[in-house]
Backbone as CSV, one residue per row, in Angstrom:
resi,resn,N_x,N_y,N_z,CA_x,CA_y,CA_z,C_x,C_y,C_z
1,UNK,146.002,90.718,135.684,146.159,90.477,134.271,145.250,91.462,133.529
2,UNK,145.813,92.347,132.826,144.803,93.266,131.643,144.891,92.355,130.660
3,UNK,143.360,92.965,129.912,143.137,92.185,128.919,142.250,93.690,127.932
4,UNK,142.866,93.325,126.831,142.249,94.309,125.754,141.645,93.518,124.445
5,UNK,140.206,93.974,124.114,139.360,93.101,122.939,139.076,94.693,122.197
6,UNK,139.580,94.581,120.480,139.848,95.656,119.552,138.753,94.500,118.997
7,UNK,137.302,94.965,118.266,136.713,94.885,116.943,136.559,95.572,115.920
8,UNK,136.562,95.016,114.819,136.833,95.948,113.364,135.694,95.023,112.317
9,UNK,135.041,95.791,111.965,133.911,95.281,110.600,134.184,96.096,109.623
10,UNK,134.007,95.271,108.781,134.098,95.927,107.098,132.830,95.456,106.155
11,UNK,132.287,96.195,105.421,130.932,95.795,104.486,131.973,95.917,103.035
12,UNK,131.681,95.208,102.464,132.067,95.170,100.874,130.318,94.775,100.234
13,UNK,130.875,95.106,98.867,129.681,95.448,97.994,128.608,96.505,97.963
14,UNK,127.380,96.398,97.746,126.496,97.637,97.705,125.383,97.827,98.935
15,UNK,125.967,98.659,99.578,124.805,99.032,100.464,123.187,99.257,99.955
16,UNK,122.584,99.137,101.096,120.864,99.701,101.155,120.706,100.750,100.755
17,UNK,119.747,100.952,100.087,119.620,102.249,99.728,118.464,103.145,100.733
18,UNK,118.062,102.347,101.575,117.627,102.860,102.801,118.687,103.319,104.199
19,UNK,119.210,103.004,103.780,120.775,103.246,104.842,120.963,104.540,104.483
20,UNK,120.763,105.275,103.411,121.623,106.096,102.826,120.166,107.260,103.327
21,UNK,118.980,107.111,103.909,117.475,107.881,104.146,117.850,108.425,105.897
22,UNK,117.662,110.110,105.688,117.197,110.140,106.753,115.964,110.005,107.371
23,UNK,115.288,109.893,108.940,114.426,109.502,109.218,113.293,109.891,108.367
24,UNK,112.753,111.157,108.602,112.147,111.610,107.807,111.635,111.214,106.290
25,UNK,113.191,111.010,105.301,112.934,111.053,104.444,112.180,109.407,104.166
26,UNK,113.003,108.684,105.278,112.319,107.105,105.071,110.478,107.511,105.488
27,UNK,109.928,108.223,106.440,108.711,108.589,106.743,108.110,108.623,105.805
28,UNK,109.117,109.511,104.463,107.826,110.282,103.853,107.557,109.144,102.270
29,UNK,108.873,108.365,102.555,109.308,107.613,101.576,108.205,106.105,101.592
30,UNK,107.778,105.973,102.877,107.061,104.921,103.548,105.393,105.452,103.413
31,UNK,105.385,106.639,104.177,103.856,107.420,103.146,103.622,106.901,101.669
32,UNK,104.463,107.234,100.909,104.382,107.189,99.875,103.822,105.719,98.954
33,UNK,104.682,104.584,99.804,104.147,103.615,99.180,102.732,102.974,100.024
34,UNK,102.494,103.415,101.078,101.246,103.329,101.435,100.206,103.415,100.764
35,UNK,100.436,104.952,100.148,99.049,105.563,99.244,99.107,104.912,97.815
36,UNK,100.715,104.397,97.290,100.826,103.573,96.402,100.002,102.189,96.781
37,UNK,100.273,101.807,97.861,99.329,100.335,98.091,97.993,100.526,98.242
38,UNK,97.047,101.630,98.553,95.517,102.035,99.000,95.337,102.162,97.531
39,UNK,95.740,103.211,96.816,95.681,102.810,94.949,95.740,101.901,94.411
40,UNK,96.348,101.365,94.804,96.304,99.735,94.082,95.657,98.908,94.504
41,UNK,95.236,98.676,95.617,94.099,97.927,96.351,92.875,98.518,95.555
42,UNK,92.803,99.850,95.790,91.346,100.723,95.380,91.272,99.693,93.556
43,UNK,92.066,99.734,93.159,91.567,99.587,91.576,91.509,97.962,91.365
44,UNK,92.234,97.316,92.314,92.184,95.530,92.272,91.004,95.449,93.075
45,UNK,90.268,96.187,93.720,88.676,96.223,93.914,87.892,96.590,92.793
46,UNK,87.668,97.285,92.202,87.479,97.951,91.111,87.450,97.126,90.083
47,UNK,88.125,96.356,89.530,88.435,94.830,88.639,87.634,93.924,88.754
48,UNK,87.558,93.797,90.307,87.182,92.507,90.661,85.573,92.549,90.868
49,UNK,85.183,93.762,90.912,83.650,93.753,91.014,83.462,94.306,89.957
50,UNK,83.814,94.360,88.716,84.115,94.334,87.186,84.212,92.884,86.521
51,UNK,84.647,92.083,87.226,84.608,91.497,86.772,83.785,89.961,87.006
52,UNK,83.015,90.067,88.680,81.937,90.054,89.066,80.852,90.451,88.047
53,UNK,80.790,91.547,87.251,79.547,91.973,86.840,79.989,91.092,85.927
54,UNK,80.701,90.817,85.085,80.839,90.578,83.941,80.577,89.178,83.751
55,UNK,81.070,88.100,85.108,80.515,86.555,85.103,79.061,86.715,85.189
56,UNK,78.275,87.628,85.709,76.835,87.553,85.489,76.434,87.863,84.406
57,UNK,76.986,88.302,83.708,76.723,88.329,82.254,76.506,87.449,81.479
58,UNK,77.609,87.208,81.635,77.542,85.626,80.878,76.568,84.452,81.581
59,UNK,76.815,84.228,82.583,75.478,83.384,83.448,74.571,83.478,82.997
60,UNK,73.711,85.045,82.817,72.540,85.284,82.071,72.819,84.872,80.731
61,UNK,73.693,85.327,79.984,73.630,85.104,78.424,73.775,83.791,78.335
62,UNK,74.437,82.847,79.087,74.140,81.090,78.960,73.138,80.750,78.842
63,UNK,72.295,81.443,80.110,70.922,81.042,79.961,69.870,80.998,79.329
64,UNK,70.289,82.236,78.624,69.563,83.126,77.357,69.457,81.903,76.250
65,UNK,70.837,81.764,75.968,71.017,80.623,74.966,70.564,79.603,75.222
66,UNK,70.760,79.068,76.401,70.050,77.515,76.504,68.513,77.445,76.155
67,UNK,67.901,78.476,76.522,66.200,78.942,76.521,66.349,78.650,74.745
68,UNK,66.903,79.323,74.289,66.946,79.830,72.738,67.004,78.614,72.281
69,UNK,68.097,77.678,72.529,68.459,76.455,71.871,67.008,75.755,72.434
70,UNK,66.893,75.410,73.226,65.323,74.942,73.893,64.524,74.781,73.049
71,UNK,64.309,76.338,72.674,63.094,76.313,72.084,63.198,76.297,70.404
72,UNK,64.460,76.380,69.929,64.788,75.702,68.655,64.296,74.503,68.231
73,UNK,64.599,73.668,69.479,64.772,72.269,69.212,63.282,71.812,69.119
74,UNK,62.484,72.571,69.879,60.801,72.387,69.791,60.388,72.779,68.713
75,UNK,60.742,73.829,67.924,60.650,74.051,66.669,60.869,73.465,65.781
76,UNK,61.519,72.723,65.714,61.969,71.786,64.906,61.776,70.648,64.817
77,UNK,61.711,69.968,66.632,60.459,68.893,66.363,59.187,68.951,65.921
78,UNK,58.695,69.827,66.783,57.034,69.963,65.649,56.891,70.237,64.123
79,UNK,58.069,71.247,63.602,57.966,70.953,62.174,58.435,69.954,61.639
80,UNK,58.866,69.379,62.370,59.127,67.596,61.634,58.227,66.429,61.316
81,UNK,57.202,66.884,62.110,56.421,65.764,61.872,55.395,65.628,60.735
């Protein structure tokens, strides 16, 4: 008994647009967003110890104020009496 198996595929709609890359070009295409991601890492470091400095800022300047208000309030009791 012969036996014969024919397959047939069809894609409808829009292909990858990586389908359409030769090797290479996917290589250089894949480089690319690498150094796009090390840049962007580099500066979301950059922010963040920016913005590190900047909660110590304020930490100190809370403190600043609380001292300030502190010693308002001593001022003001003693001239009250």
């Amino acid at each position: 008994e012969n036996m014969l198996n024919i397959g047939f595929s069809m894609k409808v709609g829009r292909g990858n647009e990586y389908m359409k890359l030769t090797r290479s070009e996917m290589a250089q295409q894949l480089d690319a967003q690498a150094k796009k991601l090390d840049e962007q890492a580099q500066k979301l470091d950059a922010q963040t110890q920016k913005l590190d400095a900047q909660d110590e800022q304020i930490r100190d300047m809370q403190a600043e104020m609380k001292a300030i208000t502190q010693k308002l309030a001593t001022l003001q009791a003693q001239s009250g009496k």
